[in-house]
N, CA, C and O atoms as a DFTB+ gen file, in Angstrom:
408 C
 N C O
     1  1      -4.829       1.535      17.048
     2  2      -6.010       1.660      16.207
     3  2      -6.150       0.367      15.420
     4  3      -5.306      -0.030      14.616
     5  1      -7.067      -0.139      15.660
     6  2      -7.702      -1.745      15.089
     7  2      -8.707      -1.380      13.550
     8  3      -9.704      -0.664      13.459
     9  1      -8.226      -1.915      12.823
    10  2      -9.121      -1.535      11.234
    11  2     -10.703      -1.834      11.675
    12  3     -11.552      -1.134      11.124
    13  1     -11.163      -2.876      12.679
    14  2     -12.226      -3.744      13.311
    15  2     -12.850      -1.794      13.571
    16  3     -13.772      -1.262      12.952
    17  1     -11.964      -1.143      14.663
    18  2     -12.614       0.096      15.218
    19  2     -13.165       1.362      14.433
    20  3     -14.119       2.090      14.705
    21  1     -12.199       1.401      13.292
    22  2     -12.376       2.323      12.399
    23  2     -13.814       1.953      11.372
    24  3     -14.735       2.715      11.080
    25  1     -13.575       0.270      10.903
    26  2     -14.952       0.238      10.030
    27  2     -16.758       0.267      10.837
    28  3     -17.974       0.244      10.647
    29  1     -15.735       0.329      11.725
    30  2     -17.784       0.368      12.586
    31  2     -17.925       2.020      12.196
    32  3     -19.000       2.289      11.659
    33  1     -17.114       3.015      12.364
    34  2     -17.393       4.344      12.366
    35  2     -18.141       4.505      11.223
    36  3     -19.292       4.941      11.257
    37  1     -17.338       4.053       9.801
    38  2     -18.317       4.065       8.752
    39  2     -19.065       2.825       8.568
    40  3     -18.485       2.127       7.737
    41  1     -20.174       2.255       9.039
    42  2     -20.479       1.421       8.769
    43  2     -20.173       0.051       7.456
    44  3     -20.964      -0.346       6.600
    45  1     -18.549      -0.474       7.767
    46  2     -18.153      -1.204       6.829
    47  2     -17.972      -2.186       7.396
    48  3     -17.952      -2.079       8.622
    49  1     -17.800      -3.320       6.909
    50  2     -17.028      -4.587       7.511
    51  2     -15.544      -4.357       7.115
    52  3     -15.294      -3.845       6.024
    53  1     -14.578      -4.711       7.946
    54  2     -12.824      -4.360       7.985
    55  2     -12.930      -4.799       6.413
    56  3     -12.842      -3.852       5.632
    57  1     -13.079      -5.906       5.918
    58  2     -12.532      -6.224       4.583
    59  2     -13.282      -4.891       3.718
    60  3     -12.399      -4.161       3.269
    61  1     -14.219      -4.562       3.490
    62  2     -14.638      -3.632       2.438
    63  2     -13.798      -2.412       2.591
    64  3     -13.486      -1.666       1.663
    65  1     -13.328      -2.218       4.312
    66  2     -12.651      -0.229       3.969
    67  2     -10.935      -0.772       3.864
    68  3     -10.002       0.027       3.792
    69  1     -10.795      -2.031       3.871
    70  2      -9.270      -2.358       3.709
    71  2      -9.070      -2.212       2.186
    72  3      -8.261      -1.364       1.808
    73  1      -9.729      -2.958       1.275
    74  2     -10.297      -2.578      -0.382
    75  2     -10.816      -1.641      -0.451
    76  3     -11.049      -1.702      -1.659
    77  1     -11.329      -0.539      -0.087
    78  2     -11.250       0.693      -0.317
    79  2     -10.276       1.677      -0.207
    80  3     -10.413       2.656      -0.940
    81  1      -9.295       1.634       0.566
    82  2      -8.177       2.154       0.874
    83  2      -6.819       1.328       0.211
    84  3      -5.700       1.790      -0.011
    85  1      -7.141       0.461       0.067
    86  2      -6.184       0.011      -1.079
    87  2      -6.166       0.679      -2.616
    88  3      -5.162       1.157      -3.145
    89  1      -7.614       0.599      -3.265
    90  2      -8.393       1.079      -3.986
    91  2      -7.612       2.427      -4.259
    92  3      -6.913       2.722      -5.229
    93  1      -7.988       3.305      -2.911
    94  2      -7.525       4.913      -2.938
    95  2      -6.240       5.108      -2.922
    96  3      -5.629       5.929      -3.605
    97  1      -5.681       4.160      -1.934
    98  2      -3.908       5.001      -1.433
    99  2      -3.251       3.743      -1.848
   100  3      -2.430       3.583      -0.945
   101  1      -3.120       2.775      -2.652
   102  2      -2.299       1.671      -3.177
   103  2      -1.208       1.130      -2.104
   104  3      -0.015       0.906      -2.310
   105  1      -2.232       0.924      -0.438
   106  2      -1.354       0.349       0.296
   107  2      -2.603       0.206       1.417
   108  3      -3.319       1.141       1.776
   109  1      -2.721      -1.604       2.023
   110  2      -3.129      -1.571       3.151
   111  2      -3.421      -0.656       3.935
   112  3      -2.818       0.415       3.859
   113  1      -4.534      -0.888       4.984
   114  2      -5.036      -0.061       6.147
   115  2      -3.717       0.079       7.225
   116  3      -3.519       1.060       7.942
   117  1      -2.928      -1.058       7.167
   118  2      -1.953      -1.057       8.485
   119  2      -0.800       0.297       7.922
   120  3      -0.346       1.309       8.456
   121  1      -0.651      -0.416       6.452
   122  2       0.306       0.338       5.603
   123  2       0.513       1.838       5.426
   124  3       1.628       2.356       5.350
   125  1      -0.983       2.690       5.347
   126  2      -1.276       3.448       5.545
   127  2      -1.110       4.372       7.058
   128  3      -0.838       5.541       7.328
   129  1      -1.454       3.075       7.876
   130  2      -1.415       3.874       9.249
   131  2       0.203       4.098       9.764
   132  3       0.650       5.102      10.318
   133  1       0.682       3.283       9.531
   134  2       2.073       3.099       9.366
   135  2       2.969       4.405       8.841
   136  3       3.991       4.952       9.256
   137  1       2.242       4.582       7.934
   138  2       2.575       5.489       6.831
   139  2       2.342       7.108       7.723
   140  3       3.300       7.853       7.926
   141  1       1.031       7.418       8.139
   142  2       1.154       8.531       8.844
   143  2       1.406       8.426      10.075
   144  3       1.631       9.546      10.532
   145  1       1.453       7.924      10.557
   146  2       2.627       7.810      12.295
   147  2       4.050       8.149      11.928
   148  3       4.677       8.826      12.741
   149  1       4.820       7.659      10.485
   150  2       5.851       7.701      10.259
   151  2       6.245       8.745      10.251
   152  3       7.271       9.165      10.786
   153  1       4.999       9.648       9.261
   154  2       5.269      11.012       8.818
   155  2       5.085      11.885       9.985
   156  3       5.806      12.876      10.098
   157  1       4.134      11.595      10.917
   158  2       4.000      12.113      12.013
   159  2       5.606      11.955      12.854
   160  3       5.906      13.077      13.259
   161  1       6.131      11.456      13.033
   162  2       7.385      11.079      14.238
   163  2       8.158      12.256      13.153
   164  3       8.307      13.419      13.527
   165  1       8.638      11.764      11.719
   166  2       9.421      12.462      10.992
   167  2       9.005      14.309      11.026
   168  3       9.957      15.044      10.764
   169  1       7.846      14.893      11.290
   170  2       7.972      15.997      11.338
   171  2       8.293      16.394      12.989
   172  3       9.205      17.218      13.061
   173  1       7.831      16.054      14.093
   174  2       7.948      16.324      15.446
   175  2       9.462      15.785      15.245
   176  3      10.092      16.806      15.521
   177  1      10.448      14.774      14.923
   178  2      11.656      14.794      15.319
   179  2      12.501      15.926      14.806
   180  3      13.495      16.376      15.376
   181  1      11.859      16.447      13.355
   182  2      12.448      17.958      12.789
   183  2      11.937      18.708      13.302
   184  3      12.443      19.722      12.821
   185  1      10.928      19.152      14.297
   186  2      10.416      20.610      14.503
   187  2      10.335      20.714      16.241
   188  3      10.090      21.840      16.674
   189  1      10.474      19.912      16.973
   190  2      10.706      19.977      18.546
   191  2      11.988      19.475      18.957
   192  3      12.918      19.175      18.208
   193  1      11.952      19.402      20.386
   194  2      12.860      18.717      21.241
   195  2      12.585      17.922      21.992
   196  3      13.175      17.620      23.029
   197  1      11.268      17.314      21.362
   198  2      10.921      16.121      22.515
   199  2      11.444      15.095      22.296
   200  3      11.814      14.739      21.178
   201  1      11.612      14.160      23.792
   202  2      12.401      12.975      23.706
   203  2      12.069      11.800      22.746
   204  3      10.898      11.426      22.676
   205  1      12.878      11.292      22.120
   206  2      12.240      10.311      21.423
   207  2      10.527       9.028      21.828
   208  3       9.599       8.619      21.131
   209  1      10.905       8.856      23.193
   210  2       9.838       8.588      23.864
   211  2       8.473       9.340      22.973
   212  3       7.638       8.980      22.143
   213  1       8.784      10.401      23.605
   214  2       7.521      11.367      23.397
   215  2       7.045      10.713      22.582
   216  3       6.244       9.778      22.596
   217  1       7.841      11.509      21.456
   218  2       7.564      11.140      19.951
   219  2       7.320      10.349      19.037
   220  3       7.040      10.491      17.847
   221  1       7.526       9.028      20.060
   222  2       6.937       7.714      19.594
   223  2       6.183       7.528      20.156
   224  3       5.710       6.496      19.680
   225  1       5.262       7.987      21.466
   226  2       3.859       7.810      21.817
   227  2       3.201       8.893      20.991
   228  3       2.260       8.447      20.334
   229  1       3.445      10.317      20.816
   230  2       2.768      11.195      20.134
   231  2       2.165      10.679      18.439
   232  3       1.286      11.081      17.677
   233  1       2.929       9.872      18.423
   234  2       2.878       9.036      16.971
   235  2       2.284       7.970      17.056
   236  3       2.180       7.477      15.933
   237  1       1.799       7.307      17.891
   238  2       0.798       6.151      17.930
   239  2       2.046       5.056      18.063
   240  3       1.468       4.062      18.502
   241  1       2.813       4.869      17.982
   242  2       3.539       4.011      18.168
   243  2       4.119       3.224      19.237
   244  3       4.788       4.042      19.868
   245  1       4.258       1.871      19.901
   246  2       3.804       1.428      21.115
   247  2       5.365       1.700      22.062
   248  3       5.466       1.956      23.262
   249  1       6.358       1.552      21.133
   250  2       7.955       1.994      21.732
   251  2       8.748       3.045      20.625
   252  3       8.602       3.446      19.470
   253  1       9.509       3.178      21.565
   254  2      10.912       4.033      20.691
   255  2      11.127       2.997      19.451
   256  3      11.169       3.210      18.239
   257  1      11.251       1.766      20.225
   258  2      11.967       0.828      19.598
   259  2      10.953       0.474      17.825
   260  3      11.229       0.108      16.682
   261  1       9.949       0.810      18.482
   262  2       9.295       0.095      17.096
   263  2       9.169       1.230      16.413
   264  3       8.558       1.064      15.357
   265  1       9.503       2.272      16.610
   266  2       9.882       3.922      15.957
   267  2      10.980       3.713      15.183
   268  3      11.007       4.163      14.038
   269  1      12.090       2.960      15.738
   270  2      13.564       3.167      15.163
   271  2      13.570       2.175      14.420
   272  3      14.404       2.164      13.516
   273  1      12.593       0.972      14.576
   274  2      12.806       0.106      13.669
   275  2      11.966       0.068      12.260
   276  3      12.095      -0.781      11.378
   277  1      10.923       1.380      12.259
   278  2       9.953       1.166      11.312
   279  2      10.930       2.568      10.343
   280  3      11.368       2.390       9.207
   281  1      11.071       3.744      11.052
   282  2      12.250       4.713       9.887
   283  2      13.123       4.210       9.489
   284  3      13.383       4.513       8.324
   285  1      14.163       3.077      10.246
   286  2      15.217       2.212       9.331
   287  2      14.939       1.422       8.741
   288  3      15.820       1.032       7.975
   289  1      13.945       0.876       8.706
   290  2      13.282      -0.217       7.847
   291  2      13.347       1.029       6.410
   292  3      14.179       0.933       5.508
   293  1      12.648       1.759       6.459
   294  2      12.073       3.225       5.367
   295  2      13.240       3.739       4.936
   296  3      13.078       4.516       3.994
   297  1      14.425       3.584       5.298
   298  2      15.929       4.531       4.923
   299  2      15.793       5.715       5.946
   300  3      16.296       6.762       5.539
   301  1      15.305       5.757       6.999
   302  2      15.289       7.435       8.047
   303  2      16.216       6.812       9.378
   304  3      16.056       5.842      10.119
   305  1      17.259       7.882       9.277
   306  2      18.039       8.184      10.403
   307  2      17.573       9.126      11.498
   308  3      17.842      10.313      11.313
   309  1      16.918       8.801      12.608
   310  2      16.575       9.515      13.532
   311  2      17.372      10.427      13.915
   312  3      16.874      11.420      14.446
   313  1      18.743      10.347      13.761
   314  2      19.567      11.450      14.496
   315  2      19.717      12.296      13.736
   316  3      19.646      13.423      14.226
   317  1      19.979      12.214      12.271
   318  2      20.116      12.782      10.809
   319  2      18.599      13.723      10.682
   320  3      18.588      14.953      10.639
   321  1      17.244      12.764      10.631
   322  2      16.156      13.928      10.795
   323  2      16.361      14.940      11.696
   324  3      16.176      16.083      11.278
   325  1      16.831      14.730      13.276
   326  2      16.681      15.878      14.134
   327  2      17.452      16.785      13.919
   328  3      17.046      17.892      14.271
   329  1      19.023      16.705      13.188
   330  2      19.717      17.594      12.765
   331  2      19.356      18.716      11.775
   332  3      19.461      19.939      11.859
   333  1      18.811      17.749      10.633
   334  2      18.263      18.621       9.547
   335  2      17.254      19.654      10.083
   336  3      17.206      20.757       9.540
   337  1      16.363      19.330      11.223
   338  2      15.312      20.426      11.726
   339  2      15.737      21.332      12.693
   340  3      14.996      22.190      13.173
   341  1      17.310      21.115      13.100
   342  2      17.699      21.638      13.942
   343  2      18.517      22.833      13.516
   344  3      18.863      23.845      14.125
   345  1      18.790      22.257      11.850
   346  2      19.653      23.157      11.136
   347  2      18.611      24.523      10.887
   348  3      18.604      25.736      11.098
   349  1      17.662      23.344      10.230
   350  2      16.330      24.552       9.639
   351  2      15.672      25.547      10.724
   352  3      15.189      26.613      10.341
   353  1      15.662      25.205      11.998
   354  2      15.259      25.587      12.892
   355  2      16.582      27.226      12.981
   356  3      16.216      28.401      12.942
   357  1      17.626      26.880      13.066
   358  2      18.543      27.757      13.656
   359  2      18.453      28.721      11.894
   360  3      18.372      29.944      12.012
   361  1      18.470      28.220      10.583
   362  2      18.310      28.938       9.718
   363  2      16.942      29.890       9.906
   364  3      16.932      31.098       9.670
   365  1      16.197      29.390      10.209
   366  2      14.861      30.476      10.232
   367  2      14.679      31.273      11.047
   368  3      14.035      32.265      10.706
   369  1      15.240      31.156      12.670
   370  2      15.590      31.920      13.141
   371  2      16.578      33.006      12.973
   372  3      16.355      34.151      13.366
   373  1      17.653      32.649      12.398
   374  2      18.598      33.841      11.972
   375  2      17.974      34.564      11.094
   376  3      18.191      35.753      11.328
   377  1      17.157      34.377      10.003
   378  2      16.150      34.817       8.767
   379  2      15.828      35.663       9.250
   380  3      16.243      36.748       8.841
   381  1      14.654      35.589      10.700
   382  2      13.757      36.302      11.589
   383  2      14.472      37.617      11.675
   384  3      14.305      38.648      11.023
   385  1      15.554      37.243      12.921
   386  2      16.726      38.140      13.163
   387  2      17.052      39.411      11.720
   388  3      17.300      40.609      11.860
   389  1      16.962      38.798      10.696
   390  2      17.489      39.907       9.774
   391  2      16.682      40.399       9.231
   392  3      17.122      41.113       8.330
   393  1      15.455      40.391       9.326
   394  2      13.994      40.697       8.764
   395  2      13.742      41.806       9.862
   396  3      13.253      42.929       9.736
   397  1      14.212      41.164      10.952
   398  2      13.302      42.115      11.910
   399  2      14.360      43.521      11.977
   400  3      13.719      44.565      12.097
   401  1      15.806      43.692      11.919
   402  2      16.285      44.764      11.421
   403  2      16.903      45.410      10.570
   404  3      17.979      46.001      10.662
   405  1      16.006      45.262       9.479
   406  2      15.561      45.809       7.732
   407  2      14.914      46.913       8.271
   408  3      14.366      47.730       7.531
């Protein structure tokens, strides 16, 4: 996604919706996009089992590699996120399990 593609949608020139979004979210257009791809990979690596691949195309992101290098850049351990969702995953299921014979 090119800032060029997004400001034609609203009729802006790139510099006016880059200062507008600075304006709003106190971080660049890239920064931003950056920002939800990140959050995007970080919830699919806690809530599926797709291959990292996946999950770095599902995320806009062009490799694994630039996946692993943009959460360690951020402090995120890819193997550490999938655990934690894997934990939460097996906790909510057992939850289920005891709900359902109450």
């Amino acid at each position: 996604i090119k800032i060029q593609d997004v400001s034609k949608v609203f009729y802006l020139s790139p510099r006016q919706l880059d200062r507008i979004i600075i304006k709003g979210f106190r971080m660049s257009f890239y920064q931003y996009l950056t920002n939800l791809r990140m959050n995007m990979a970080i919830r699919l690596l806690k809530q599926t089992e797709d291959t990292i691949t996946d999950i770095a195309e599902k995320s806009g992101f062009s490799s694994y590699q630039h996946l692993y290098r943009v959460l360690k850049r951020n402090g995120c351990d890819m193997s550490r996120l999938r655990d934690i969702g894997n934990q939460a995953a097996v906790w909510v299921r057992i939850e289920t399990a005891k709900n359902k014979w109450k």
